[in-house]
N, C-alpha and C positions, 0 to 999 in steps of 0.2 A: 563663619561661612560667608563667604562673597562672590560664589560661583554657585551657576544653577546647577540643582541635582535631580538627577531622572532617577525616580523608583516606579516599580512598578508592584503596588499593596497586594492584599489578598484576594483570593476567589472570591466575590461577590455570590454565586452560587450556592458554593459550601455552606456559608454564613446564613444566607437564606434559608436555606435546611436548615441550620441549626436555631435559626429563630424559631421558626412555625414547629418545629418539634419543641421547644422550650414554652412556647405561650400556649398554641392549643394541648399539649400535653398536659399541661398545671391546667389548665381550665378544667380539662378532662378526669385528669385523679383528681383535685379537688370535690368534681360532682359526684363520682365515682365512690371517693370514703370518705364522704360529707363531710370534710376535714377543710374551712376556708384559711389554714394557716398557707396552703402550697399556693395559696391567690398572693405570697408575697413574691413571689420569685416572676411575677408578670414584669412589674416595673424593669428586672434584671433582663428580659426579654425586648423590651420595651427601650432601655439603653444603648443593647445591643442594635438597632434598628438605625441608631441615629449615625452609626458611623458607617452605612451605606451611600455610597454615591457612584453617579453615573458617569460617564467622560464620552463626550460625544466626538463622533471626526474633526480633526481642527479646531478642537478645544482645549484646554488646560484645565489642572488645580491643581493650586496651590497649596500646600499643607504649613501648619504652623501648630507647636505644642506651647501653649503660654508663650505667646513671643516668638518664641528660638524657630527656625527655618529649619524643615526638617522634610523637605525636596519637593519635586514639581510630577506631575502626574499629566503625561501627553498622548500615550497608548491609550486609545479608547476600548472602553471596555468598562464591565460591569464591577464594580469592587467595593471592598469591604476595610475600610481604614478605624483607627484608635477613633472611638465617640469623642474623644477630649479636643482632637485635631479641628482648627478653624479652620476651613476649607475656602478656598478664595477660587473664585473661577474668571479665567483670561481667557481670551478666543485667539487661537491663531489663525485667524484665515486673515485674509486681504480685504484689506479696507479701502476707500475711495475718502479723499479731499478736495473737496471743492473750496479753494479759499474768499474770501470775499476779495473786489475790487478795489485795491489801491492807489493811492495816489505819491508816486515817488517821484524824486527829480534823477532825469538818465545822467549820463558821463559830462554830457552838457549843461548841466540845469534845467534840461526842459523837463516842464512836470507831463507823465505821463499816466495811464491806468493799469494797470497788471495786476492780474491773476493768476493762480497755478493749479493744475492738479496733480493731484498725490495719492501712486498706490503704494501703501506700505502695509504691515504685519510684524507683529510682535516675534520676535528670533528668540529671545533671552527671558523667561518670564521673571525671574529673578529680577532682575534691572527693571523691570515694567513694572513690579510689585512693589520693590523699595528701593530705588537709587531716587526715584523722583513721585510727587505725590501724586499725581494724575496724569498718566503716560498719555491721556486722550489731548487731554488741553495742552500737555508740554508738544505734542507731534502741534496742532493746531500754531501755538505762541512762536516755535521754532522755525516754520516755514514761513510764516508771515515775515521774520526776522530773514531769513535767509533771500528772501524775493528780494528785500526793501535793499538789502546789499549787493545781490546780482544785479539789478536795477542800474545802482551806482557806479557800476563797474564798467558798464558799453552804452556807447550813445544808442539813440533810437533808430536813427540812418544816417547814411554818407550824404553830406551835400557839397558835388562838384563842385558850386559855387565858390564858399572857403576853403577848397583845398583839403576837405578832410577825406583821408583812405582810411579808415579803418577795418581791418581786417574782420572784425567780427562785428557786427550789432545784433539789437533785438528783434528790430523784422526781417532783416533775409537769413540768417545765422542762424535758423532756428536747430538746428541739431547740435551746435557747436554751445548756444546758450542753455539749450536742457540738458548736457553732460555736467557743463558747468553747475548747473543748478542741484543737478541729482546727485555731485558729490558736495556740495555745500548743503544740501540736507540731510545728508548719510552723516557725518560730519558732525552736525547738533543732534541728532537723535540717536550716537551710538550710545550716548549713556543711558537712556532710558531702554536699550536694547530693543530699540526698533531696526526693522531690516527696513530699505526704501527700494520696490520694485520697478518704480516706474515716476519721474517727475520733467513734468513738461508746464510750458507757455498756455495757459488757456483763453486768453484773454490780454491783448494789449494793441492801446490806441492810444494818441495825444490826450490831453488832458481836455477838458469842454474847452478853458476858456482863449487855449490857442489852436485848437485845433483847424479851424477856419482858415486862419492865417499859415496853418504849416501845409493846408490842402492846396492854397493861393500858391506857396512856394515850391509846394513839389509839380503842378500844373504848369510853373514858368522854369523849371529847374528842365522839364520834358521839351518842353517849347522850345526852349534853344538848344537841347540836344537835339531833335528834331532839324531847326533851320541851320544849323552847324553840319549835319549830315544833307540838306536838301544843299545848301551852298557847295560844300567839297563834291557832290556830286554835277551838279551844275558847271563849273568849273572843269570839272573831265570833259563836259560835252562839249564846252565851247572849244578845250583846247583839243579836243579831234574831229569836231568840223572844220576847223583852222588848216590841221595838219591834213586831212583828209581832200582840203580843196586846193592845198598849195602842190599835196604828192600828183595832182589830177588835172591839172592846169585846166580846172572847169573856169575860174574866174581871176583875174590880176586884182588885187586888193591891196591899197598903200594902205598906212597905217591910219591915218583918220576916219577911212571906210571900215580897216577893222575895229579900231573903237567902236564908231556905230553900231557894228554887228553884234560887237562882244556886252556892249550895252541892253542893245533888243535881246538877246538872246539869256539874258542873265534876268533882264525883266521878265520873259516869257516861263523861263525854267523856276524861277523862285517865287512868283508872284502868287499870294492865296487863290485866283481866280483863275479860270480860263481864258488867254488873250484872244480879240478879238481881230482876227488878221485881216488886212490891207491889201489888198494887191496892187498893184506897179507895175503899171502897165507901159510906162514911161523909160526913163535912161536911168542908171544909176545915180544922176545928180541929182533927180525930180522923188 
């Protein structure tokens, strides 16, 4: 047997009747014809008792006869199985993983922190019982493995500076890295026959001891996208006031007057402060 088997046992009910008619009945004739030989048939009563068990919503049991796998019990409901059956109880409902905070190095070697969380449930109870010895701590050992490898696979972000595009990382890519992730721990956890409903990013920053330093680079990485944009704008302006006063013969401007202008006007448009204007009340050489 290597596959789960769905049975579903006896009435649980019946068997109850036929308990409490078998014990309080021998109690009964025994006081009845003062005869304490029918006080042996309690124990047989009493046996009968022990192979009652209950199946709650989103639960399981397991059954086993000495060993041998003899099916899984998922219909909840009240019932009545062989007393000799070990009964093993699995829950299926959905579980949450919080994993602890690790310390992995991304696509780059930068050391980072990541965490996951993980909703899964037990699909196969078979596989969850015996393919592995603790379905809890293998989902646990497995994702931690699976982070530490997704990890390795994408840088943490693009830095224009070296030229790197990468299509996907860990901070902006977030849906594109929790697919990837949630089939890489579907992936280790089919054999323990866990089902994975939901695996995502729960947590990720630089690691302490560069983090400082990649906050300084992403702050100067902004900074001259920033003055890269205030420049190529600045730039437009000059060259349509230019054009604006040549189409307008508001003023004759040889080239050394427009250097000057294009100078003031490029210190006035790009400078971190507000310029503090001059008036000229004089000729254009003064």
């Amino acid at each position: 047997m290597k596959e789960e088997k769905n049975i579903v046992p006896a009435n649980g009910y019946l068997m109850l009747l036929v308990f409490i008619i078998l014990f309080f009945g021998t109690i009964a004739l025994a006081i009845i014809t003062k005869n304490p030989e029918y006080l042996l048939f309690i124990p047989v009563a009493i046996f009968i008792a022990i192979g009652f068990i209950m199946v709650q919503p989103n639960n399981s049991r397991v059954l086993l006869l000495f060993g041998k796998y003899v099916g899984s019990v998922k219909k909840n409901g009240f019932y009545w199985v062989n007393p000799f059956y070990t009964k093993k109880k699995i829950s299926l409902r959905a579980s949450n993983f919080d994993s602890e905070r690790l310390k992995v190095n991304d696509k780059l070697g930068n050391p980072v922190m990541i965490s996951t969380i993980l909703v899964w449930r037990v699909q196969n109870t078979y596989k969850a019982a015996f393919d592995v010895d603790n379905f809890e701590n293998f989902v646990r050992v497995q994702t931690d493995a699976a982070v530490r490898k997704l990890a390795s696979m994408y840088p943490y972000d693009n830095f224009a500076d070296e030229g790197l595009t990468e299509d996907i990382t860990l901070r902006s890519s977030v849906n594109e890295v929790s697919e990837a992730l949630e089939k890489e721990i579907e992936e280790r956890l089919s054999i323990a026959g866990i089902e994975v409903l939901e695996a995502r990013i729960g947590y990720l920053a630089y690691a302490q001891e560069i983090a400082n330093a990649m906050l300084k680079r992403q702050q100067a990485t902004a900074i001259v996208a920033a003055r890269h944009k205030i420049v190529e704008g600045a730039v437009s302006m000059v060259e349509m006031a230019l054009d604006e006063l040549g189409k307008k013969n508001i003023v004759d401007l040889d080239d050394e007057r427009k250097a000057a202008m294009v100078s003031n006007l490029m210190v006035i448009l790009c400078g971190d402060k507000d310029a503090s204007p001059i008036v000229n009340a004089g000729t254009l050489n003064h």
